[in-house]
C-alpha positions in Angstrom: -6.4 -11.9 -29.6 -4.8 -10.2 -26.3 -6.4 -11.4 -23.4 -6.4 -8.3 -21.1 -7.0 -8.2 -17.1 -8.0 -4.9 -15.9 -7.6 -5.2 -11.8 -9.6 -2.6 -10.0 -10.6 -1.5 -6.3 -13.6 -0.1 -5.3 -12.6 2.8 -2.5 -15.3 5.2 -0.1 -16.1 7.9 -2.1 -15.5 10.5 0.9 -12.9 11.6 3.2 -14.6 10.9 6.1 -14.1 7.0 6.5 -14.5 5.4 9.9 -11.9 3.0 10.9 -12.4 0.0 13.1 -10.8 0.5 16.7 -10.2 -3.2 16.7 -9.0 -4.5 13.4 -8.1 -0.8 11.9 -9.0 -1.6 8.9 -11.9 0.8 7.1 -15.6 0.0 8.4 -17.3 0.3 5.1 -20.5 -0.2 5.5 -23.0 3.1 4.8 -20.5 4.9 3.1 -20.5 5.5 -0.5 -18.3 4.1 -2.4 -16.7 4.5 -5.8 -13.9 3.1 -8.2 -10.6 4.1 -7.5 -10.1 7.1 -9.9 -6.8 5.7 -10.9 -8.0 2.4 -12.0 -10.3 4.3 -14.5 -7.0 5.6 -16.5 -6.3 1.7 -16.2 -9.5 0.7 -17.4 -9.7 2.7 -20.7 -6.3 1.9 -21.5 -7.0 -1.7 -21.7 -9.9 -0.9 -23.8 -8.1 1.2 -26.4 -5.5 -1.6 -26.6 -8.6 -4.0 -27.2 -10.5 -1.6 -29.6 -6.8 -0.5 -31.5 -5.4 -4.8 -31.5 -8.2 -7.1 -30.6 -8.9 -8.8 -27.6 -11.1 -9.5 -25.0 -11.1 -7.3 -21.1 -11.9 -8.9 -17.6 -12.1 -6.7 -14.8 -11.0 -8.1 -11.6 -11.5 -6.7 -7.9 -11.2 -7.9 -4.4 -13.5 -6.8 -2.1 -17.0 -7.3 0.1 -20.1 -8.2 -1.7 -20.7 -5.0 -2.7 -17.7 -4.1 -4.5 -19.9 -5.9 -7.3 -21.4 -2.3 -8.1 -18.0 -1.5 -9.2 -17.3 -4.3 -11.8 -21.1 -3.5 -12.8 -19.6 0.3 -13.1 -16.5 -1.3 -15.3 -18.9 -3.3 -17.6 -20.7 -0.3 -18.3 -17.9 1.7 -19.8 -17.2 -1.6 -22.0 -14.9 -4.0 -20.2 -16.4 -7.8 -21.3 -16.4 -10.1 -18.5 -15.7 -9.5 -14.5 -14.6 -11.4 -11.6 -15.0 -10.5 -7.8 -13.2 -11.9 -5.3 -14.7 -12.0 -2.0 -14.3 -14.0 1.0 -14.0 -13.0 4.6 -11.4 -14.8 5.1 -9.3 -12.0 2.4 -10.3 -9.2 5.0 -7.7 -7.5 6.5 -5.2 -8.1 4.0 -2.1 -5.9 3.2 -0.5 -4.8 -0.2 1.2 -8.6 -0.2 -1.7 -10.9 0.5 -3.7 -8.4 -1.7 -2.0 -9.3 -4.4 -1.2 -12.4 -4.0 -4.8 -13.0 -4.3 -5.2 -11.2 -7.5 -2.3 -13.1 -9.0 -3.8 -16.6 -8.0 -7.2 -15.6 -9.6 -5.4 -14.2 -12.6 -4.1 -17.4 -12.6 -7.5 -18.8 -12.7 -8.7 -17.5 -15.5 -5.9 -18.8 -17.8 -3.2 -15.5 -17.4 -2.9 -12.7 -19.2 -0.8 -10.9 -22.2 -1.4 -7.5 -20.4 -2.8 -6.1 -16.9 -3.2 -2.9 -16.4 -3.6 -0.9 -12.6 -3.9 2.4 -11.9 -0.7 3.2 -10.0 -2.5 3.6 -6.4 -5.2 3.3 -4.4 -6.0 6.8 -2.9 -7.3 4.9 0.2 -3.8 3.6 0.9 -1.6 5.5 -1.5 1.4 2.7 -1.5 1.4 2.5 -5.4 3.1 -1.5 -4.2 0.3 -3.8 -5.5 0.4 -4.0 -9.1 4.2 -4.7 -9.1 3.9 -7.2 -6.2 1.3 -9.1 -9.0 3.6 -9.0 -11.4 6.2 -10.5 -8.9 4.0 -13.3 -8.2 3.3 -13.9 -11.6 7.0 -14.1 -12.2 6.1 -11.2 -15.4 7.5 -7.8 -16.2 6.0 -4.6 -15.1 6.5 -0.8 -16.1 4.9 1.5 -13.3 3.8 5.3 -14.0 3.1 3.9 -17.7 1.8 7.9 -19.7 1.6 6.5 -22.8 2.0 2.7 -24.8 3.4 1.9 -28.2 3.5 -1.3 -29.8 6.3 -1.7 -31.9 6.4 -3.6 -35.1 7.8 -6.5 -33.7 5.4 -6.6 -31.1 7.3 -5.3 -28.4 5.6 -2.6 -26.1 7.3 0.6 -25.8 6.3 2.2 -22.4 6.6 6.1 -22.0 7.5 6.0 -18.0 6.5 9.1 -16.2 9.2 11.1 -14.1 9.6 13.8 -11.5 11.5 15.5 -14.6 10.5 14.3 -17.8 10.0 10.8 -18.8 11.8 7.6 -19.8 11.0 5.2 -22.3 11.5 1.6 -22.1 10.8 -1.9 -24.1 8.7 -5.0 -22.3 8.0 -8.4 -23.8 4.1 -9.8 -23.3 3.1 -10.8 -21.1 3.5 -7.9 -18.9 2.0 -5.6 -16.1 1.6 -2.2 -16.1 0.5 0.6 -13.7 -0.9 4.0 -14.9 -0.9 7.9 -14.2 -4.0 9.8 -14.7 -1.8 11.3 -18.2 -1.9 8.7 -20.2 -5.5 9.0 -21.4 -9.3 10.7 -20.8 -11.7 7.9 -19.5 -15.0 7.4 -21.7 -18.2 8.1 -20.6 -20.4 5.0 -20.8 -22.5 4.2 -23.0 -26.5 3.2 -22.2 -26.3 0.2 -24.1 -23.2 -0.9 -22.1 -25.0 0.0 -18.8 -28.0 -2.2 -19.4 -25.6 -5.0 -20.2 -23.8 -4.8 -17.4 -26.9 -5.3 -14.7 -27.9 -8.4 -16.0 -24.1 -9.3 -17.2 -23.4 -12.5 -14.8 -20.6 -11.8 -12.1 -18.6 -14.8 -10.6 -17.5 -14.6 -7.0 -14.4 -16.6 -6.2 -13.6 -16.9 -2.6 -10.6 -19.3 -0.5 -11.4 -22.2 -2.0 -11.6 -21.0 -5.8 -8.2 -20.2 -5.5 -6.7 -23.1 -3.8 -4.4 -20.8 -1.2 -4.0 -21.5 2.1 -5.8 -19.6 4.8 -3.0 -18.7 6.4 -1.6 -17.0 3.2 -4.6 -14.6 3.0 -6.2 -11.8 4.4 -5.2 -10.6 7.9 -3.4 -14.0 8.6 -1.5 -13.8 5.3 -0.2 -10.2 5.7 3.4 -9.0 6.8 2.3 -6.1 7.7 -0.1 -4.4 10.3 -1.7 -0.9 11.1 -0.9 -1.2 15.3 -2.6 2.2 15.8 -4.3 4.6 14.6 -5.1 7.9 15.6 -5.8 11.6 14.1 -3.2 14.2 13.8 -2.6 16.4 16.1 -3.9 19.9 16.0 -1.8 22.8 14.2 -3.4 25.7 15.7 -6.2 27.9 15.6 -7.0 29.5 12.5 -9.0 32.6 11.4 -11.3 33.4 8.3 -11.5 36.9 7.3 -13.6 38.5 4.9 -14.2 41.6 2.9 -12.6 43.5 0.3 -9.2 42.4 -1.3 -7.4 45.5 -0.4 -8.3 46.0 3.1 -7.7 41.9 3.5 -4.1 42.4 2.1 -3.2 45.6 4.5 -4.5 43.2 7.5 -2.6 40.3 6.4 0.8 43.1 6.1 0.4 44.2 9.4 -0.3 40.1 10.9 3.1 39.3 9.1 4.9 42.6 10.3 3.3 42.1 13.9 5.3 38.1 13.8 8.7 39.6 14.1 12.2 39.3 12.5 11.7 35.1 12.5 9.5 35.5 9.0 11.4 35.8 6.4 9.6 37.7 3.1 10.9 36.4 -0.6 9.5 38.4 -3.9 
């Protein structure tokens, strides 16, 4: 029976996030929140391995209290068991302390043959956490996984996906593996699976579950640091114009011709 560790994040569900002048890190209290649409693709691949070879799923996220809604999300589309992690103390932490935090509580709950992420967070877009777990975990890892075989001898072939094409390679278990959105269609879930998962118990690890340092966590524990931030600067004005098609396309011919020489026109 694969034991499989699904690790998710739970990200604000709109564009306009506030960030904390002091620690510039996300203030994400009152805004909606959702799961990382990334780690859904992650999340029904470990399932179909489950349903297709046996096994049992545990979702794992780190977050504030209320990333619990998200692992509630995750045990309604069928995962078995979920773990938060959430301490103040993890606040503040970079793509290394991150997941050096995961790795430790992965740890925890005995390893696993397979763990599957979605290949970034669209809050931070550095794609760098699931491998760093596997680095900590001393285990292979295929990233940009669109589709998984097992062979006959138990080896997994993984379909990698490129700028061109793809590639196709061979890891052992236990292994790591990050996910486009390609590689599957997430389920809905189902009702019976939704009223499991609000009274489904959810254990919340913190500092000293782990048995990590303080220093080796969170803000403290990170390499790196947002010094600033600060919006982009302004491009320009710009102009809506409406009406019909044809008399929008004669204005926008006589704005190009009216630029000059310096704008070059291709077919």
């Amino acid at each position: 029976m694969l034991r499989i560790i699904v690790c998710i994040k739970q990200v604000p569900e709109t564009q306009e996030v506030r960030l904390d002048p002091v620690t510039h890190t996300l203030k994400r209290e009152g805004v909606k929140a959702m799961i990382n649409p990334f780690d859904l693709y992650a999340l029904e691949e470990g399932l179909r391995v489950k349903e297709a070879r046996g096994g049992k799923v545990t979702v794992l996220s780190m977050g504030p209290p209320q990333a619990e809604e998200a692992l509630r999300e995750a045990l309604g589309f069928g995962a078995d068991a979920a773990v938060l992690l959430s301490d103040r103390a993890f606040a503040g932490a970079d793509t290394w302390a991150t997941s050096l935090t995961l790795a430790r509580a992965i740890e925890k709950l005995g390893g696993a043959d397979l763990i599957f992420c979605g290949k970034q967070a669209i809050d931070g877009d550095t794609a760098q956490v699931g491998p760093e777990i596997a680095e900590h975990l001393n285990i292979p890892y295929v990233a940009w996984a669109r589709k998984l075989t097992f062979n006959a001898d138990d080896l997994l072939k993984v379909e990698r996906l490129l700028d061109h094409g793809y590639d196709a390679v061979e890891v052992e278990l236990p292994a790591l593996i990050t996910v486009v959105k390609e590689i599957n269609e997430p389920r809905l879930p189902s009702f019976k699976a939704k009223l499991r998962a609000k009274k489904e118990p959810i254990p919340v690890w913190g500092l000293g579950d782990l048995g990590l340092p303080p220093e080796e966590v969170g803000l403290a524990g990170s390499f790196t640091q947002v010094v600033k931030v600060f919006p982009p600067p302004a491009r320009g004005t710009s102009e809506t114009w409406t009406g019909p098609p044809a008399e929008l396309a004669a204005r926008l011919w006589q704005r190009l011709q009216s630029l000059g020489p310096s704008v070059v026109f291709r077919k």
